[in-house]
N, C-alpha and C positions, 0 to 999 in steps of 0.2 A: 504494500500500500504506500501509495507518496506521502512525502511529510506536508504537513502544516503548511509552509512556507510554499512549498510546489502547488499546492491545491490554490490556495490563494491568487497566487501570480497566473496560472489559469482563469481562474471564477474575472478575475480583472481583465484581463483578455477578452473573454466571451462578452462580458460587458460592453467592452469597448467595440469588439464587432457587433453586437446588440443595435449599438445608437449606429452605428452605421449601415447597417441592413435598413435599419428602421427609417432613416433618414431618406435613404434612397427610394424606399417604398413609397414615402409620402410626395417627393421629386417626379417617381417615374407616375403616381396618383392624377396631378395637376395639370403632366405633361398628356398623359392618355387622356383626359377628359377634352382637351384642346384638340386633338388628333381624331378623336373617335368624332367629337361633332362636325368637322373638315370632312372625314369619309363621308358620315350618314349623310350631311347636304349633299356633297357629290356624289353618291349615287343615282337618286331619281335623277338629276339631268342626265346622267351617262346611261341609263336604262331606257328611258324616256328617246333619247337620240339616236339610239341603237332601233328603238322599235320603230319608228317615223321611218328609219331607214331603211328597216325591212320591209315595211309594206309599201312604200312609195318605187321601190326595185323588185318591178312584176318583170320577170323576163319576158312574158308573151305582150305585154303591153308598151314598153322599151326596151331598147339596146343597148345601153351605155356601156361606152368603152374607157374603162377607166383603170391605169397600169397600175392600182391598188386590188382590182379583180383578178389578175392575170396570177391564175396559178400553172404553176413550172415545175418541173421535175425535179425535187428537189437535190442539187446538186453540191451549191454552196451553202451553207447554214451562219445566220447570225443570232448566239444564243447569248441573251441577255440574262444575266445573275443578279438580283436583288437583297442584299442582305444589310445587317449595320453595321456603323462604325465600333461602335464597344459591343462588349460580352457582357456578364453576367443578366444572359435573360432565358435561362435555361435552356432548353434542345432549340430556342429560335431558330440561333445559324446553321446548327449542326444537322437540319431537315433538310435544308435546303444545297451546303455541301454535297451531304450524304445523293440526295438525287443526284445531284449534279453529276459527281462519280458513274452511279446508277444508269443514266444517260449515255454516259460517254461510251460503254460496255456494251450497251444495246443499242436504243433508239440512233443514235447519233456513231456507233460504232463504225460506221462505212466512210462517214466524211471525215472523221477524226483519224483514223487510219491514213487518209491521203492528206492531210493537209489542207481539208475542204471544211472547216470548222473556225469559225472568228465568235469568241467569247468576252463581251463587255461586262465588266463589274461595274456595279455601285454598291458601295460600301467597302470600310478594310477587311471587313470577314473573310467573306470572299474572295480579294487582292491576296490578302496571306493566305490562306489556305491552297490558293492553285499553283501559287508561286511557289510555297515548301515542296511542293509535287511536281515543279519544273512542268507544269502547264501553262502553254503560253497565251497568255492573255493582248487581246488586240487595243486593249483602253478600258483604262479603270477611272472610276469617278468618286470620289471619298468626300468631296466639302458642300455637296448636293443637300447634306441634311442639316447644315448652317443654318441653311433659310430654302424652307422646301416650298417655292414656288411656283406656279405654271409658267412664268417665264426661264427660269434655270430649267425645265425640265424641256423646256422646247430646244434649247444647245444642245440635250441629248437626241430625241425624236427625231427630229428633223434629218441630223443628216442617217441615221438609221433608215427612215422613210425614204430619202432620196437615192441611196446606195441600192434599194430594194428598184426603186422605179430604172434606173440606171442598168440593173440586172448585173449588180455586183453579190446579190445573194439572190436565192431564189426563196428564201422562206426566212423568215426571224420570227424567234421563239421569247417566252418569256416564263423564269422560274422566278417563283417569289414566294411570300407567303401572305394569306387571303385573310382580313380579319374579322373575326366572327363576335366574339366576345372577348373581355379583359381577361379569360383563361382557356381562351380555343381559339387558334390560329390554326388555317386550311392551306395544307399545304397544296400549292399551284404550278402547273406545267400548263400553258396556253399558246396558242399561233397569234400573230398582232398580224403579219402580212405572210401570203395576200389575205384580204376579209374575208372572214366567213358571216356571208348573211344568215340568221334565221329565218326559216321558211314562215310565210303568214298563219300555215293551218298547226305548226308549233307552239302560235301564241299560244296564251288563256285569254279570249277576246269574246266575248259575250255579244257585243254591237261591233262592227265592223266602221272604222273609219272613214268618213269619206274627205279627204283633205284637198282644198282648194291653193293649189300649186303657183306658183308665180316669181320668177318669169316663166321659166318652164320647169317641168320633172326634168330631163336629163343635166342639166345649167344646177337645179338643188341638188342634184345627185352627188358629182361631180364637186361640189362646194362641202359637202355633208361628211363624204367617206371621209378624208383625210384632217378635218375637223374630228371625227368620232374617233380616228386612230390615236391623236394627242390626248383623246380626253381620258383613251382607256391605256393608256401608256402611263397618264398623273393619276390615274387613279388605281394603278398597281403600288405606285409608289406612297402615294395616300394609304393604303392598305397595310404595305409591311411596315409604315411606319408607327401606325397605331399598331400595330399586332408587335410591332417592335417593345413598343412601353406596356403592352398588358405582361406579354413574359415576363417583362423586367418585372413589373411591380408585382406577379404572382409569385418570382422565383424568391422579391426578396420578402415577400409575407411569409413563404416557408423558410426561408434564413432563417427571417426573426423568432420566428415557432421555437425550429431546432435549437435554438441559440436558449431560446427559455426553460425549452426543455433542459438542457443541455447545466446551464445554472442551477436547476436544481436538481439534479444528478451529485454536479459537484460539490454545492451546499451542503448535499447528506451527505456522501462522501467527506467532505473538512469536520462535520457533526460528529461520524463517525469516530475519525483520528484523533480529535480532540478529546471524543468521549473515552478512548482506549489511552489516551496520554495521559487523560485524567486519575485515569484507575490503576493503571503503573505508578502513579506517583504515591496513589494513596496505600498502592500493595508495597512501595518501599517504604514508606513509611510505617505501616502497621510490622511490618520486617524487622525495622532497624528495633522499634520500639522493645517487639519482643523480643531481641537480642539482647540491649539491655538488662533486660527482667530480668532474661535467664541468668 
């Protein structure tokens, strides 16, 4: 059993990581409430604009040729990685890693084998993690989550989107993780280009739309896709960002748990020591006494 002294210099420790978990929980608290209201607004518009899309793009009633439709064999791949700059937000990064690996073995095994594979991070997780495994990375983005704007996120998209029209990739993918609640985060594998429309009879549409177009359907089409591509691009990154701060502030409520637990463990544990120091000293003494006597 440790002495006195050792238990103590613990139990002060655990403490001191105590206020620290604790601290950070009530941090990453203030910061997910701010992140999670940014998602939930931006959602209905990104749904909302998605679905106008889908039904305004009847193939029997228009044509539109637009190099955001144009699906190609997919030959070149641009996979995009989403993850954060710090850790301690339990399995967040390590989901997302982990497919990534996943990926590369299967899905993406033919173009990574040739050299037909360009992998963009955002975030250092990501950056370090593919780099200790001398994967090479075509451009990494780390200060994106300074100040996570739709404008910093258009520096990303954009030239991503033009590289695809350009037919420097033929598909760009996107792994991230999706947020659900402040302790469930979905982990996501998605295509951004080219679009996939939902078909109208996939809606849930009870009354049927009839939308009055202007200046025309193929002109809104055309103005719409590459609009809905940015919006679903910020709102991946909206997504692991909030998902980002529920791990954290779930991982560090179990910190501070274990940490409490953990003090009183030790507590009883110093109780104990103390109580057996105590009773040594009173069995030398009753000892010495009746040495005495005798």
């Amino acid at each position: 059993m440790a002495n006195l002294k050792e238990i103590r210099t613990r139990v002060a420790s655990v403490k001191s990581t105590k206020q620290i978990t604790s601290a950070m929980k009530m941090v990453s608290a203030a910061k997910l409430r701010r992140a999670q209201d940014t998602i939930i607004q931006m959602r209905p518009y990104a749904n909302k604009l998605n679905e106008i899309l889908s039904v305004i793009n009847d193939p029997e009633e228009t044509d539109v040729q637009s190099p955001y439709l144009e699906n190609r064999e997919a030959e070149k791949i641009l996979l995009v990685a989403i993850t954060s700059n710090k850790g301690l937000c339990g399995g967040f990064n390590n989901s997302v890693t982990k497919l990534l690996v996943d990926l590369l073995k299967t899905d993406y095994k033919t173009q990574y084998e040739k050299g037909n594979l360009d992998i963009i991070t955002i975030g250092k997780k990501a950056n370090d993690f593919l780099r200790t495994r001398k994967i090479k990375i075509k451009e990494s983005f780390t200060d994106i989550y300074d100040e996570l704007t739709f404008e910093k996120v258009l520096s990303i998209v954009n030239p991503a989107m033009q590289s695809f029209v350009d037919k420097q990739y033929d598909r760009i993918d996107l792994v991230y993780n999706r947020f659900k609640n402040a302790a469930v985060h979905i982990l996501t594998h998605e295509q951004l280009l080219p679009v996939i429309l939902l078909k109208e009879e996939d809606e849930d549409k009870s009354i049927p739309v009839d939308y009055i177009l202007e200046p025309s359907k193929e002109y809104i089409i055309k103005q719409l896709i590459p609009k809905s591509l940015r919006i679903q691009f910020y709102e991946a990154l909206l997504d692991s960002h909030a998902a980002e701060q529920g791990a954290r502030m779930t991982a560090m409520h179990k910190a501070t748990d274990n940490a409490t637990e953990l003090i009183k463990d030790l507590q009883l544990s110093y109780n104990k020591a103390r109580q057996a120091s105590i009773t040594n000293e009173i069995l030398e003494i009753v000892g010495g006494a009746n040495a005495l006597k005798g």
